[in-house]
N, C-alpha and C positions, 0 to 999 in steps of 0.2 A: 504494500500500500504506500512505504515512503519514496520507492521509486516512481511511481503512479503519480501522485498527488503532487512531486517534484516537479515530473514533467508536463504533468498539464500545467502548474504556475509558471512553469518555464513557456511554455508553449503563449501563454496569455501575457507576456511579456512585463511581468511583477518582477520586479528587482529582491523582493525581498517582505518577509511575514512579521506581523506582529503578532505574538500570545502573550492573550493576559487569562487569568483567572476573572472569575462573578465575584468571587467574598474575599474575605481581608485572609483567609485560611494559607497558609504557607505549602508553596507547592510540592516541601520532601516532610511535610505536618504529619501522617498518619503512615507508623513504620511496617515495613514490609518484609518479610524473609522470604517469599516466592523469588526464584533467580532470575528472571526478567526484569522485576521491581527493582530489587537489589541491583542490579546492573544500573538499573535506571536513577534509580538516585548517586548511585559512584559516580555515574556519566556528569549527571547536573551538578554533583558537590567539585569532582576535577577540572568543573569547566566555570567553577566562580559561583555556584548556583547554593548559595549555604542555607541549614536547614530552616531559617527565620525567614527566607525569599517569598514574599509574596503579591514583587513588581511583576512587569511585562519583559519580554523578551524580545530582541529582532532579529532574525536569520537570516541570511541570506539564503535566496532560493538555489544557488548552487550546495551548500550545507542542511539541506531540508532532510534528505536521505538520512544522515547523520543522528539529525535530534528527535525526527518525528518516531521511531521506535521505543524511543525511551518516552518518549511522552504518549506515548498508544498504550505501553504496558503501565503508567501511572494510572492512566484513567480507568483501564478495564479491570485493575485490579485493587486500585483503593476508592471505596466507599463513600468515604468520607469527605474525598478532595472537592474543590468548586468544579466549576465546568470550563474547562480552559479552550477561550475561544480565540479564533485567527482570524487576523485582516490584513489588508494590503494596506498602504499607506494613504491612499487617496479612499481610503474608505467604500471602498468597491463592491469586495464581496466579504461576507461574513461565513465563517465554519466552525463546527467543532467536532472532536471524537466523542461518540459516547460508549456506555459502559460494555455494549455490546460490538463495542471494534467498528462500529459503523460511521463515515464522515456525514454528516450533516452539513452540506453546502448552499447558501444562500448568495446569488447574485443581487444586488443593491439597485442599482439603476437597468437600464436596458441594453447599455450596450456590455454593460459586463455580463448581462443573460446570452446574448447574441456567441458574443466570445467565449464565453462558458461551452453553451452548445457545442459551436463551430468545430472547440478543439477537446472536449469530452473525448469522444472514439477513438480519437491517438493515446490519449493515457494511460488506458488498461482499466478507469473505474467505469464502472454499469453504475447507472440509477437503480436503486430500490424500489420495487413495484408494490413491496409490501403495504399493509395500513400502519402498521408498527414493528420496532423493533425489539428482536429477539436473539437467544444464543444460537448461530448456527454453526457455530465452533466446533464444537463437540458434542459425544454423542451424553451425556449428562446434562444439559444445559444450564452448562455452570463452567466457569475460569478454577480450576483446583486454588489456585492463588488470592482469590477476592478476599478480601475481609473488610469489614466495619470497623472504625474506632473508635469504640466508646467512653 
């Protein structure tokens, strides 16, 4: 998916993602020993991201591949965290992961719809034809690794 989601922002000629979190909640707040997570918080603590973080981020869309793995396995696996969502800088399109691994992709205006469309089918992602989402991951429908923190 982080190759996918790269290339179509590449394709849609966005220099570069902002994520933030919805709440004041700290994005490495709710600990995890699943080793996806784990990995995911090393990633974000070795790369300046300290456990009390709970600004925005900006990536360049050539480093997209990079970071969106470790932030796919925070959100599908902790509970607890906000909803950490992405934009482009002109305010364009909005997205987020949710807990079921699915991106949630909003176009803003018309022409980032247009463009959206246009260059969808080069990236590898399909629209969701579902009413809602669910685990299609596995055959438990359930991440072994999720937990709540309460």
């Amino acid at each position: 998916m982080a190759v996918a989601l790269q290339q179509l922002i590449e394709n849609m000629k966005i220099p570069s993602l902002i994520f933030m979190g919805d709440t004041a909640a700290a994005w490495l707040s709710q600990e995890n020993d699943y080793a996806p997570v784990k990995e995911a918080m090393d990633f974000l603590e070795a790369n300046k991201t300290g456990k009390k973080f709970n600004g925005g981020l900006q990536i360049n869309t050539e480093n997209l591949h990079l970071f969106i793995p470790h932030l796919f396995w925070l959100v599908r696996c902790n509970a607890a965290l906000p909803i950490f969502y992405l934009m482009n800088e002109e305010q364009t399109i909005l997205a987020n992961f949710c807990q079921y691994g699915n991106l949630h992709f909003s176009a803003l205006n018309k022409r980032a719809d247009t463009l959206f469309n246009k260059q969808l089918p080069q990236s590898g992602l399909t629209i969701f034809t579902g009413s809602y989402c669910y685990e299609s991951f596995g055959k438990e429908g359930r991440v072994p690794g999720r937990g709540l923190k309460v």
